[in-house]
Rosetta silent file (secondary structure, phi, psi, omega in degrees, C-alpha in Angstrom):
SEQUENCE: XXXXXXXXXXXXXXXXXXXXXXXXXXXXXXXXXXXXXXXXXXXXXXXXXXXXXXXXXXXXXXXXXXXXXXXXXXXXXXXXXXXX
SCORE:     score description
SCORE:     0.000 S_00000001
   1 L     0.000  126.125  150.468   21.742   45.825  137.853 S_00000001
   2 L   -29.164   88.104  160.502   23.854   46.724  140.745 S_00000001
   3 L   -78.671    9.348 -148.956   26.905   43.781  140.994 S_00000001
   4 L   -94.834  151.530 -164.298   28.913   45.236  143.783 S_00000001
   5 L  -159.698  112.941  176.022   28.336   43.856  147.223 S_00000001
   6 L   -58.953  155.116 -170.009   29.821   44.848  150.459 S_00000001
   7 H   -51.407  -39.913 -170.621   32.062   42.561  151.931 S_00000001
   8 H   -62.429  -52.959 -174.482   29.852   42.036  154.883 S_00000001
   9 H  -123.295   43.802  146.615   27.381   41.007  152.643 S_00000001
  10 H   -99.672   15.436  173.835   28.821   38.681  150.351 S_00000001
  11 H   -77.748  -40.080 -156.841   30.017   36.787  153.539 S_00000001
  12 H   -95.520    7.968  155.958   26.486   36.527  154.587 S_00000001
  13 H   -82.893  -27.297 -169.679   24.953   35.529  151.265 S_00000001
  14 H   -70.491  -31.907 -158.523   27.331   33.016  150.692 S_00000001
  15 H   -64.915  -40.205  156.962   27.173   31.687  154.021 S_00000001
  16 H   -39.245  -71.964  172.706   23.402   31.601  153.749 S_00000001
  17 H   -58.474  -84.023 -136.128   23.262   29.336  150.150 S_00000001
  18 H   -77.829  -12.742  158.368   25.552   26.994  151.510 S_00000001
  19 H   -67.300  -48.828 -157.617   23.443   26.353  154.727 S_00000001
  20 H   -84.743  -30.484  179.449   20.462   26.139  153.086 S_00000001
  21 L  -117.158  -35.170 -168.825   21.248   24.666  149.669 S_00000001
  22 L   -67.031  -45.444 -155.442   25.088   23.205  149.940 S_00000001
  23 L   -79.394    5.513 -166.403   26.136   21.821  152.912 S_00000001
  24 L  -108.248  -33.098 -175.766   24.160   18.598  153.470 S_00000001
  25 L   -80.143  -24.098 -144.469   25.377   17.465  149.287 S_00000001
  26 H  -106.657   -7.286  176.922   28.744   18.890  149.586 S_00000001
  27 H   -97.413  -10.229  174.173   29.788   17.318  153.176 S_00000001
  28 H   -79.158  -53.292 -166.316   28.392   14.290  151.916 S_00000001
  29 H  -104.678  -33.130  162.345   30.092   14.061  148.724 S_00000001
  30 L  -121.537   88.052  170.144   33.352   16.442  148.898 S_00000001
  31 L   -81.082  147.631  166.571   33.996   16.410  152.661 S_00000001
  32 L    92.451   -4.826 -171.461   37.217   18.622  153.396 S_00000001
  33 L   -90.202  153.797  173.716   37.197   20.370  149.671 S_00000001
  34 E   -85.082  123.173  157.256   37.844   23.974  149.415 S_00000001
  35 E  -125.157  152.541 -176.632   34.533   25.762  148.170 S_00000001
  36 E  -131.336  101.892 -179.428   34.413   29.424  147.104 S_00000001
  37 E   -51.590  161.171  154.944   30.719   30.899  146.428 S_00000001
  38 E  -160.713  108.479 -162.291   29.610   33.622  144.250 S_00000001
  39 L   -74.155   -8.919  152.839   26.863   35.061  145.900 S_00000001
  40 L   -57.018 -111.304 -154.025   25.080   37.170  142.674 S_00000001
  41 L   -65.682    5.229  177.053   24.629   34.484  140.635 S_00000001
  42 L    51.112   67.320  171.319   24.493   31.732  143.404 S_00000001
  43 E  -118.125  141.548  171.201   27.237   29.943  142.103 S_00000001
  44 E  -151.343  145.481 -154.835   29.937   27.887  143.637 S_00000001
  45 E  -129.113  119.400 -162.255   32.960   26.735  142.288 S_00000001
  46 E  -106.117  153.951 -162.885   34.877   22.990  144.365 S_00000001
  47 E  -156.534  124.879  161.294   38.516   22.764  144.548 S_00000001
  48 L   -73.827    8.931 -178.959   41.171   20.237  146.342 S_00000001
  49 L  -170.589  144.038 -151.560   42.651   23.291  147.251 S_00000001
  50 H   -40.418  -57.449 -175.386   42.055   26.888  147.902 S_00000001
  51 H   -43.057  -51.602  176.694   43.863   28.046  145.265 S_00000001
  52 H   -68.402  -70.717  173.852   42.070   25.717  142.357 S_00000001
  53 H   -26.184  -59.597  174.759   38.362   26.822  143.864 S_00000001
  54 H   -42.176  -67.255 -161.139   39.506   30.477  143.470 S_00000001
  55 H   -59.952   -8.912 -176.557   40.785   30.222  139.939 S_00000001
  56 H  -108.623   11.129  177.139   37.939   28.884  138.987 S_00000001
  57 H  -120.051   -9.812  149.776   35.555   31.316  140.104 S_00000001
  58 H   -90.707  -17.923  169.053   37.662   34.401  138.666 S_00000001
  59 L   -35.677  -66.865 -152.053   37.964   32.325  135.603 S_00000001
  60 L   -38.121  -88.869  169.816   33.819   32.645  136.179 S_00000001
  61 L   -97.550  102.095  174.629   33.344   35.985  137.583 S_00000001
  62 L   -92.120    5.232 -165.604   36.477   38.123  137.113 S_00000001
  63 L  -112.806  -32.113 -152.334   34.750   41.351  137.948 S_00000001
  64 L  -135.882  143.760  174.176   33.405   39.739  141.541 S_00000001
  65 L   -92.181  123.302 -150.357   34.215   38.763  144.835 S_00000001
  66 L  -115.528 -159.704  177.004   33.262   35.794  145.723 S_00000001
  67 E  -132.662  150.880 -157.806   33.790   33.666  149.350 S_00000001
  68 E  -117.174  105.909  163.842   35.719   30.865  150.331 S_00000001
  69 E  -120.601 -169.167 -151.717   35.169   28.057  153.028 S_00000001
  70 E  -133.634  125.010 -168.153   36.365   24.512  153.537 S_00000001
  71 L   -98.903  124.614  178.192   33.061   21.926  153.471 S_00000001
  72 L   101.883   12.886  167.554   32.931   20.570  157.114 S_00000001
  73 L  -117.404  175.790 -168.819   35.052   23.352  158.769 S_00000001
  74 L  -112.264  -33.743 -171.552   34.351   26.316  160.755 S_00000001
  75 L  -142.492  148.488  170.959   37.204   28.482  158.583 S_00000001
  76 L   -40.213  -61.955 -156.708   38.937   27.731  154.757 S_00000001
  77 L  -128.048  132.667  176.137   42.139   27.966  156.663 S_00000001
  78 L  -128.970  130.696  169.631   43.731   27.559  160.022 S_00000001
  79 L   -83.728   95.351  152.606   46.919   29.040  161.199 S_00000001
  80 L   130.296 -156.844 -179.580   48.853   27.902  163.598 S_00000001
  81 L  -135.559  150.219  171.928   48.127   24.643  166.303 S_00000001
  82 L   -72.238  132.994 -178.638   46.019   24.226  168.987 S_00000001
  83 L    48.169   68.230 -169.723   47.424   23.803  172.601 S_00000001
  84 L   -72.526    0.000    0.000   51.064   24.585  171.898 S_00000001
């Protein structure tokens, strides 16, 4: 089996499982946590911080790329501040 997945579309698998299966448990129960998907095996790995989510999904899959949002956010991270 074929693991390799273009970037385009392990954004839009992940992004898929977490509308459809994630986002209604995980805004309930970790609002504001860093989550990072892995979109093969439909896996997702919770973190207080980007950095912990990651490691624990190359712990997982160290071979695979997986994707990262923030539950309850539009992006994982935001740089810089609004209406400077």
């Amino acid at each position: 089996m074929n693991t390799q997945l273009s970037d385009d579309d392990i954004e839009q698998q992940a992004t898929e499982f977490y509308e459809q299966e994630l986002r209604a448990s995980l805004e309930a129960t970790h609002p504001h946590a860093f989550v990072v998907i892995e979109p093969i095996s439909r896996t997702y790995y919770l973190g207080e911080t980007l950095s912990e989510a990651g490691r624990r999904a190359r712990q997982a899959f160290p071979d695979r790329l997986s994707f990262a949002m923030r539950v309850g956010h539009a992006a994982a991270i935001h740089i810089g501040g609004i209406g400077e």
